[in-house]
N, C-alpha and C positions, 0 to 999 in steps of 0.2 A: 110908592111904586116899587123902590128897592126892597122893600119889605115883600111883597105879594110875588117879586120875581124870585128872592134867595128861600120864601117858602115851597114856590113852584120848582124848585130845584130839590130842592129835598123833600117834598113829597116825591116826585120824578128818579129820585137817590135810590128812596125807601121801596120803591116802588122797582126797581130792577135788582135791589137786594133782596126782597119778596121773592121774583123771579127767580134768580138763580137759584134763592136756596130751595124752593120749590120743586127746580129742574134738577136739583142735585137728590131729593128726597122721591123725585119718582126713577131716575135714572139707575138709583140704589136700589130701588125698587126692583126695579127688571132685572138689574144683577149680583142683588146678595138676597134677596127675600127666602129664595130658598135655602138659602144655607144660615136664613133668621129660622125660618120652620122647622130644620132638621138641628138647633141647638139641643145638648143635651138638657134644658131646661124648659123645653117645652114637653110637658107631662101629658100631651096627644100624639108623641113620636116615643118618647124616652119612657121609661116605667122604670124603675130602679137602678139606674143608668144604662137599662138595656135598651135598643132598638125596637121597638113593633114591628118585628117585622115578618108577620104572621107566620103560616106552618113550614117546617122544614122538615121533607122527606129522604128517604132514603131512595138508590135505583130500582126497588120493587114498589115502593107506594109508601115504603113504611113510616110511618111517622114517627119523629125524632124528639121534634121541639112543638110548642103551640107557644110561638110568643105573639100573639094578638095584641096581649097585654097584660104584660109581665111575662112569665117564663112559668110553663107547666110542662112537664114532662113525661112520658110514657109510664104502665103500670110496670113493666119490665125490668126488676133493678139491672139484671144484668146489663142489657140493650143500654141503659143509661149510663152506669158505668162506663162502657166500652167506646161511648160517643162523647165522654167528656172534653176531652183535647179537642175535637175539632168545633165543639157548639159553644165551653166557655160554662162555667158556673154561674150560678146567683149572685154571688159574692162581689166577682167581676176579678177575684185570685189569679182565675184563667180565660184571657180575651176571648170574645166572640170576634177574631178575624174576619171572617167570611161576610157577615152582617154588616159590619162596620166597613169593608172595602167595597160591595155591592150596595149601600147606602142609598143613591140614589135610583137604582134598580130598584129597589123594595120597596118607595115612596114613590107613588105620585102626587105631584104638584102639579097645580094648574095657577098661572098667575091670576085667569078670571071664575075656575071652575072651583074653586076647593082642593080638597084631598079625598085620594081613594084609602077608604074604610081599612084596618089592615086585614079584618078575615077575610078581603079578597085575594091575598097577595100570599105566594108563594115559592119557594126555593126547592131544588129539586138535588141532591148530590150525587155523587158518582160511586160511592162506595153502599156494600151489601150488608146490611145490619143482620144478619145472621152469622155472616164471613166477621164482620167483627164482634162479635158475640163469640164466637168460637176461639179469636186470637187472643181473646181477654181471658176465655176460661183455660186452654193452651198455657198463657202465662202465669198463670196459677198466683197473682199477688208479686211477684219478682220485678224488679226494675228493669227497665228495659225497652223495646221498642218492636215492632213490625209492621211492614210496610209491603203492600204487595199493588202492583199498576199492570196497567194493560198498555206494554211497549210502545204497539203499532198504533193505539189512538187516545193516548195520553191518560184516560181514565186511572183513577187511584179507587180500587178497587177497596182496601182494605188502610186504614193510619190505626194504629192502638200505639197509645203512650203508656210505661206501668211506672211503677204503682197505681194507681187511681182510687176513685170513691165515688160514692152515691153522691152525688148534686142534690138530693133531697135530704141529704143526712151530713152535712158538712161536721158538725161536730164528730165522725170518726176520726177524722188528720189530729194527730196530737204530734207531739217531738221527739217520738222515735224516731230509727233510723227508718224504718219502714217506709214512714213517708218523707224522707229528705229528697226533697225535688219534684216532689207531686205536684204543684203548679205547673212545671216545666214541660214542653212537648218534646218529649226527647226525639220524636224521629225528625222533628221539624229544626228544633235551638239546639240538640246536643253535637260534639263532636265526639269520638271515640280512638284509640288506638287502633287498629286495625285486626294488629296480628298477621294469621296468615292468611286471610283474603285477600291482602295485598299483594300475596304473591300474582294474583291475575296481570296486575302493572306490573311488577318484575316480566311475568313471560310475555306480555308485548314487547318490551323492549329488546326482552331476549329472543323473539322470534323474527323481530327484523333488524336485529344488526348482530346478533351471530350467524354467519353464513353455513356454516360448519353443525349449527345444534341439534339437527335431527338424528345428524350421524355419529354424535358423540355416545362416549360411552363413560357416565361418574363414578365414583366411589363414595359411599356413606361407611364411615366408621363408626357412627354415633358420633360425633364431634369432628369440628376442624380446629385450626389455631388462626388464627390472622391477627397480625399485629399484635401479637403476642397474648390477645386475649382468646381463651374459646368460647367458641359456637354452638353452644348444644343442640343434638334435633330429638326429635321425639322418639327414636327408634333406632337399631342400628339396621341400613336399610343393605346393605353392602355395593354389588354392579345395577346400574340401574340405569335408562334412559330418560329423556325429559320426560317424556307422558308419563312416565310412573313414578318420576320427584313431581309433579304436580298432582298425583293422587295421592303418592305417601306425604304430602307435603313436609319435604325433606329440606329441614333445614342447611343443610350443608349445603346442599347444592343451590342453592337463592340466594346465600352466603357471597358466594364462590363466584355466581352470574352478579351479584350487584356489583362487586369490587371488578370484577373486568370489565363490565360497561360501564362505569365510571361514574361521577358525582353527575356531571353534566347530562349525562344519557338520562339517568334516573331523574333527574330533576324536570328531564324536560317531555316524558313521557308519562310523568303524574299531574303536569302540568296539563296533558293532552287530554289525559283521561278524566277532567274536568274538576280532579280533587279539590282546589284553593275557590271554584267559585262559587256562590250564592245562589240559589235556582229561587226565581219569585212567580208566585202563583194564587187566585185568590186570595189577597191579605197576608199568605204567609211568605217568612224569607227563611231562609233554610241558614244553619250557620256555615262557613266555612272552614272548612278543613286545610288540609299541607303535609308540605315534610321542607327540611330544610339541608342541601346537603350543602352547601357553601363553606368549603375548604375542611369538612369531616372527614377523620382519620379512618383508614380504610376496613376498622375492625368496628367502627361506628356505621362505617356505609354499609356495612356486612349487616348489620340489623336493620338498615335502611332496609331492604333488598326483601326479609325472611317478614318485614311489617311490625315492626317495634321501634326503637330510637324517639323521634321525633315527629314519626307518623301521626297524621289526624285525618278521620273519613266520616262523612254527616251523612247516617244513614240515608236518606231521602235521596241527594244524590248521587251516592255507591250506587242505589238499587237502580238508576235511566243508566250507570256504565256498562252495567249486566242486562241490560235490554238493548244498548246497544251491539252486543255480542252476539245476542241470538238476534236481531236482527240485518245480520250484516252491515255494523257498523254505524248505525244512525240511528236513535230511536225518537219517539213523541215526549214533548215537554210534559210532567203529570199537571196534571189537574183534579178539583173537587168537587167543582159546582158544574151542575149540568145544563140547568136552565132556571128563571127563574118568569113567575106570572106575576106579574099586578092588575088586576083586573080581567078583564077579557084579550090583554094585551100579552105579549111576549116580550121583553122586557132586554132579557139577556139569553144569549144559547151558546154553548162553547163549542169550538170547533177543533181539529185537532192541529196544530204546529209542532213539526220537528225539530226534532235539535239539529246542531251540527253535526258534522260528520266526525267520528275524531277517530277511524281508522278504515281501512281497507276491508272489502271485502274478505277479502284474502287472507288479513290477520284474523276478523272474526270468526271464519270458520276454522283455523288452525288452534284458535282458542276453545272454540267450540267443538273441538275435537278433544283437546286435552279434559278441560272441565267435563262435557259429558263421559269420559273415560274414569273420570274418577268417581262420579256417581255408580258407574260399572261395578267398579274393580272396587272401591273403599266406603262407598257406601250405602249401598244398597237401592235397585230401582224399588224395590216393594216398600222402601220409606217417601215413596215418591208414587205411590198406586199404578204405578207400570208407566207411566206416561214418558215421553222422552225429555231429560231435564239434564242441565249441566249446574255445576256447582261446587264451592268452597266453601269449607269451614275454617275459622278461624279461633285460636286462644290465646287470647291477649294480656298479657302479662301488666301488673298493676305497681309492685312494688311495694313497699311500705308492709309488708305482711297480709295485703288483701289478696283475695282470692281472683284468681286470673276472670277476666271477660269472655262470654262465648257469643261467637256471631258462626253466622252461617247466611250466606247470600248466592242467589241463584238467578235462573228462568225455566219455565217449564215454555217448551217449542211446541205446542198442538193448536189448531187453525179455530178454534172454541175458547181454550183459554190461551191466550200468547202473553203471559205474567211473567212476570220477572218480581225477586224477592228480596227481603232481607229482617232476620231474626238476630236482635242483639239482645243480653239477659248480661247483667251486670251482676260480677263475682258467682257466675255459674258454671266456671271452670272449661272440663272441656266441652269445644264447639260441635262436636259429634253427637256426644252423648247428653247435652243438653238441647240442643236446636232442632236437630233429626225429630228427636217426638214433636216437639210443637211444631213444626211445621209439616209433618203429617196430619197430624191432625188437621190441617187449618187448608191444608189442602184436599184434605178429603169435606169437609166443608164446604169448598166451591166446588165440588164436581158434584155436589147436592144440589149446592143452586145452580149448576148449570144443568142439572136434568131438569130444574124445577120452570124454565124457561121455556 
């Protein structure tokens, strides 16, 4: 009898250990099965360790990508080129972000249905493969970056990262300098010295806490001394007002403004202006930038001020600071992906969200005074096809006997395009005479595609 009852207990035992593990093997079921599906070892999701995750177009229709299965790309080498940083090679050298963060967007699962097909499934982006086609050929092979977005509804019109290369031709990248950093997205991962577009952060600060700045009157010698070291500027500019030290972007006088507004002012208006943080958006995180003035001797804060010392600005976002300029103080967070389909469904659709505010009305249009003035007076609206645009160039000094950086960063104000910009070309000296042409060009490009709409 004790026999038949310690079996009926342990059959009874086995028999709720059955259970459980059964309830544990369906319950895992419901909540990891698709993330068993979407491993990268299943070779019905994955193809060379890329996603399936069928066509990726551009905002006209244009197609980018066919990953159905595996990764084919357009007949276009340039268009291919030009889209490398944001789609990711064969290789897997350079991520497919986008894919990889939209992951379950791109797949459907059904616990009881299957999977949809991926030739039904599609991604849609927000940038104009001819606009990027034009900033590749613009940059003519040079390292570098450009970035153009649409302010007021966060679209990113335009990313080109340089060097680059054909995705279909990976054997061109050898170990010249040429390609040092070709993997890299530089407008997304690099940081950069600034230069003199920084000065934009200098004149926020100098236009609200000098009370006195409009009315002054400076002196440019070509040089100052501070702290016993000098300041050189680019020119001798001699009497001159603020608006016309922020078109001759006069060193002395940015010199002169950072050491009187102090470490603390300066630290805490680059702070405002969004420099030290990380903007995240589809898959990507942007590097962050800075400056550090923390107990820096006054002839050190002096190069704080003119955008050298210790400066750092991550092109992506420098260029939402300069949107929020022309848009009185506030702009759209960017974004890449517009929408994406799986199936007959609609999956994902972006919307647009603002950033903070990180100034006054009041400052933005006093900024927006000066920078459009300097477009005026220093550098010509017809490098800008007439439209109304404000803007700094910057040349950024390197050191070590390399050739200075040249940036130029803007927005153009018209109710069709509301862009805001930025052109970095590493060891291309000066920001005038290097960024001016490509970025004409690259805007006369979208006022192509914006007839072509």
């Amino acid at each position: 009898m004790n026999k038949i009852a310690n079996r009926a207990w342990a059959a009874t035992l086995l028999a709720i250990v059955l259970f459980l593990g059964l309830c544990t093997i369906v319950l895992r079921y419901f909540r990891d099965s698709k993330d068993w599906y979407l491993h990268q070892s299943n070779s019905d999701v994955y193809s060379g360790g890329h996603l399936n995750s069928g066509k990726v177009y551009d905002r006209k229709g244009t197609l980018l990508l066919n990953a159905e299965n595996g990764r084919t790309y357009p007949d276009d080498a340039l268009l291919r080129r030009s889209t490398l940083h944001l789609l990711g090679d064969v290789q897997g050298n350079i991520p497919d972000h986008m894919m990889e963060y939209y992951s379950d967007e791109l797949t459907s699962y059904d616990l009881f249905g299957g999977t949809q097909d991926a030739s039904n499934v599609s991604m849609t982006l927000t940038v104009n493969g001819q606009i990027q086609k034009a900033a590749t050929d613009a940059m003519a092979g040079r390292k570098g970056c450009l970035g153009i977005y649409n302010y007021k509804t966060g679209e990113v019109i335009c990313m080109v990262s340089g060097n680059t290369y054909d995705p279909l031709n990976p054997s061109e990248v050898d170990d010249s300098d040429a390609y040092a950093g070709v993997y890299v997205n530089r407008f997304i991962s690099s940081v950069y010295t600034p230069g003199s577009i920084f000065k934009v952060v200098t004149s926020m600060a100098a236009i609200e806490q000098i009370e006195d700045l409009d009315s002054r009157t400076f002196f440019c010698g070509g040089s100052c001394v501070i702290n016993n070291e000098t300041i050189n500027c680019n020119s001798y500019h001699g009497k001159l007002n603020f608006d016309r030290a922020v078109s001759k972007s006069c060193n002395v006088v940015f010199a002169q403004l950072a050491v009187e507004l102090g470490p603390e002012i300066m630290q805490k208006y680059a702070e405002q202006a969004g420099i030290g943080e990380r903007m995240l958006f589809d898959g990507f995180k942007t590097a962050a930038g800075g400056i550090d003035t923390e107990g820096v001797p006054e002839n050190e804060l002096a190069w704080v001020g003119v955008g050298q010392s210790t400066n750092r600005i991550n092109p992506c976002q420098y260029m939402t600071l300069m949107g929020a300029i022309a848009n009185g103080g506030v702009a759209a967070k960017p974004y890449v992906v517009s929408k994406i389909r799986c199936g007959q469904e609609e999956t994902y659709r972006a919307a647009t969200t603002m950033g903070d505010r990180i100034m006054t009305e009041e400052l933005a249009a006093r900024l927006d005074q000066a920078l459009h003035g300097a477009v005026v007076e220093s550098y010509g609206e017809w490098n800008f096809s007439g439209l109304y645009v404000g803007a700094k160039t910057g040349t950024a000094q390197r050191g070590g006997g390399l050739a200075a950086n040249s940036l130029l960063t803007g927005y153009i104000k018209d109710e069709a395009m509301p862009y805001a910009f930025i052109v970095v070309i590493e060891g291309g000296g000066s920001g005038g005479r290097t960024c001016l042409p490509i970025m004409r060009q690259v805007i006369n490009a979208c006022l192509v595609a914006k007839d072509m709409e």
